[in-house]
C-alpha positions in Angstrom: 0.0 0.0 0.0 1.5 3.2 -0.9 1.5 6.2 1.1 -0.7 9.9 0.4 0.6 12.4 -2.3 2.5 15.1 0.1 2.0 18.5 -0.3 4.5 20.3 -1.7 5.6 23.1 0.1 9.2 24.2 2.1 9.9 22.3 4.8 9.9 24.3 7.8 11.6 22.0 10.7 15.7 22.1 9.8 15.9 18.9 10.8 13.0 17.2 8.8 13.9 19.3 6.2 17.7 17.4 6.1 16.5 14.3 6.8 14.0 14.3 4.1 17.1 16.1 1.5 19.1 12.9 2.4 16.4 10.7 1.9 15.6 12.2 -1.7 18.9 12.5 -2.8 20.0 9.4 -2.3 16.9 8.1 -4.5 17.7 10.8 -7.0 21.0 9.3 -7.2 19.9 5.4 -7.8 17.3 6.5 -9.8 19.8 8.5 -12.3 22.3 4.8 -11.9 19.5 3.1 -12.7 17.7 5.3 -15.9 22.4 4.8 -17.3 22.7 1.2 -16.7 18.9 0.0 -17.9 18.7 2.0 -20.8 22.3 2.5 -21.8 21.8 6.5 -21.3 24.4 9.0 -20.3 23.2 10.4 -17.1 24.8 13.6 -15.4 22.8 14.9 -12.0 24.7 17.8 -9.9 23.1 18.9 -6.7 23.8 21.8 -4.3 22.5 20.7 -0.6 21.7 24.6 1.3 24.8 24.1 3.5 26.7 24.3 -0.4 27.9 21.2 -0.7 28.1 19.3 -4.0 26.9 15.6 -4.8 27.2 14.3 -8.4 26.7 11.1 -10.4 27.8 11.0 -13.8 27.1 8.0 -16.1 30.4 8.5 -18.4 31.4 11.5 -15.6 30.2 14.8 -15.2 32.5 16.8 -17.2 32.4 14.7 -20.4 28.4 15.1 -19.8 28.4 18.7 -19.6 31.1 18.9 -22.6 28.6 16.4 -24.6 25.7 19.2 -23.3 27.4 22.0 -24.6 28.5 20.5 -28.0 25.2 20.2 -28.4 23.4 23.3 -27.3 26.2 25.6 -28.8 26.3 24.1 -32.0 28.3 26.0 -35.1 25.1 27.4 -36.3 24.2 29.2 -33.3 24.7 32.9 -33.2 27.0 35.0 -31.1 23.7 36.6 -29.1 23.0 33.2 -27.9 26.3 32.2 -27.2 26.9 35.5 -25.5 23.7 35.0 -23.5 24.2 31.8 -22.6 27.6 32.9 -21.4 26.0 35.7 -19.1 23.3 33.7 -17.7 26.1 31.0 -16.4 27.9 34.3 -15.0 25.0 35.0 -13.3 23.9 32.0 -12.1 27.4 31.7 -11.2 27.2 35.0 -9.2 24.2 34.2 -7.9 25.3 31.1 -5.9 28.6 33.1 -4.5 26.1 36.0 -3.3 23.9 33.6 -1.4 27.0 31.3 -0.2 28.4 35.1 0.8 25.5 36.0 2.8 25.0 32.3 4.4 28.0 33.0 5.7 27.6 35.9 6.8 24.7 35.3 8.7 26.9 32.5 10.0 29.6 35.1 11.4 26.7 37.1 13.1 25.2 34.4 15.2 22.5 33.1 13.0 20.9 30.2 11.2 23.5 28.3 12.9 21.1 25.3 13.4 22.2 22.7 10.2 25.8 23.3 11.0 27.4 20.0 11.9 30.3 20.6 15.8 33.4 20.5 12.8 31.7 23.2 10.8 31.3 25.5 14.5 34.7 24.9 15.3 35.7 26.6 12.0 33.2 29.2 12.0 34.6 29.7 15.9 38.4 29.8 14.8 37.3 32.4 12.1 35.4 34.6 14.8 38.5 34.1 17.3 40.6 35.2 14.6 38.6 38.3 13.6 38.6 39.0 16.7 42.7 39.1 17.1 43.1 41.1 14.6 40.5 43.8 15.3 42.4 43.8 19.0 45.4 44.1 17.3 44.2 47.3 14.6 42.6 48.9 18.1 46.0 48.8 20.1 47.9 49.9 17.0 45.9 52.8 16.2 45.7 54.0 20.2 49.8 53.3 20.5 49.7 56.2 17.0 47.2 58.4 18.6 49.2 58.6 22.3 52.5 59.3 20.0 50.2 62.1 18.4 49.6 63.4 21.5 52.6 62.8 23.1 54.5 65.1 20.1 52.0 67.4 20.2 52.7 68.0 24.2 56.0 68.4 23.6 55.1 71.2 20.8 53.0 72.9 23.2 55.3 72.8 25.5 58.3 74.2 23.5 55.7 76.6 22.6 54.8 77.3 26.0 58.9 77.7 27.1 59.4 80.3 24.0 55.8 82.1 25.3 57.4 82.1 29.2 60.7 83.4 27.6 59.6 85.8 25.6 57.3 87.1 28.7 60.3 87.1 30.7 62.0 89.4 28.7 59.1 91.8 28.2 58.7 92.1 31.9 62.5 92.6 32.5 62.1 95.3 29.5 59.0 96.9 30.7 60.5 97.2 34.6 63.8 98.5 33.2 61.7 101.3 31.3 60.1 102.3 34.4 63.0 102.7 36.5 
């Protein structure tokens, strides 16, 4: 007896979502093995998990798949618009996925959506924040050390002023009482 259609919809619990992206990917997978060796086909599957990592099957490997692919989508009668938008849209895709693996991780560096990261991946992400943190210690003492040898040569300025000022009073006071006598 086979089980109810499910609804289609996101996930919402981390952890059933995971489990249930193993579960399905591993079918995906036997399912493309199965479509290559029963009907002699050339299979390629690629699949980013959310945590961006990669799992591929290729029937005859997934480079000569895609090369097969593009022979045959970019064919010599093709024009250069296509080509050239073909080209951008893999640029953007491209750019796409490094924007959202950016802000993943940055959200990661802040403190959030921490919940599918496995104890190794924490650790990393922890070494990273320890050594942000170093170096921001490090550019903070550095930049007080300049300002107190700012202040510290402008003291002594003030007071070389303040010595020529006490000198120069000096001698209009010895001036102005020899005047008067």
């Amino acid at each position: 007896m086979g089980r109810g259609r499910v609804e289609l919809k996101r996930i919402e619990n981390k952890i059933n979502r995971q489990v249930t992206f193993s579960k399905r990917r591993n079918g995906l997978l036997k399912k493309a093995y199965e479509l290559s060796v029963l009907c002699d086909a050339e299979v390629g599957l690629i699949i980013f998990s959310s945590r961006d990592k990669l799992y591929e099957f290729g029937s005859v490997g997934v480079m000569k798949t895609l090369e097969r692919y593009q022979r045959c989508c970019f064919n010599p009668q093709d024009n250069n618009n296509e080509r050239e938008t073909q080209s951008w849209y893999q640029e953007v895709s491209k750019l796409k996925a490094k924007f959202e693996s950016l802000q993943r991780t940055q959200r990661h560096l802040l403190g959030e959506d921490l919940g599918p990261l496995s104890v190794k991946e924490l650790h990393n992400l922890e070494k990273q924040l320890e050594g942000a943190l170093t170096q921001a210690r490090q550019r903070k003492t550095q930049i007080l050390v300049e300002q107190m040898e700012e202040l510290r040569r402008k003291e002594r300025e003030l007071g070389d002023i303040n010595k020529h000022l006490r000198i120069k009073v000096s001698h209009e006071m010895t001036t102005v009482f020899y005047t008067y006598i």
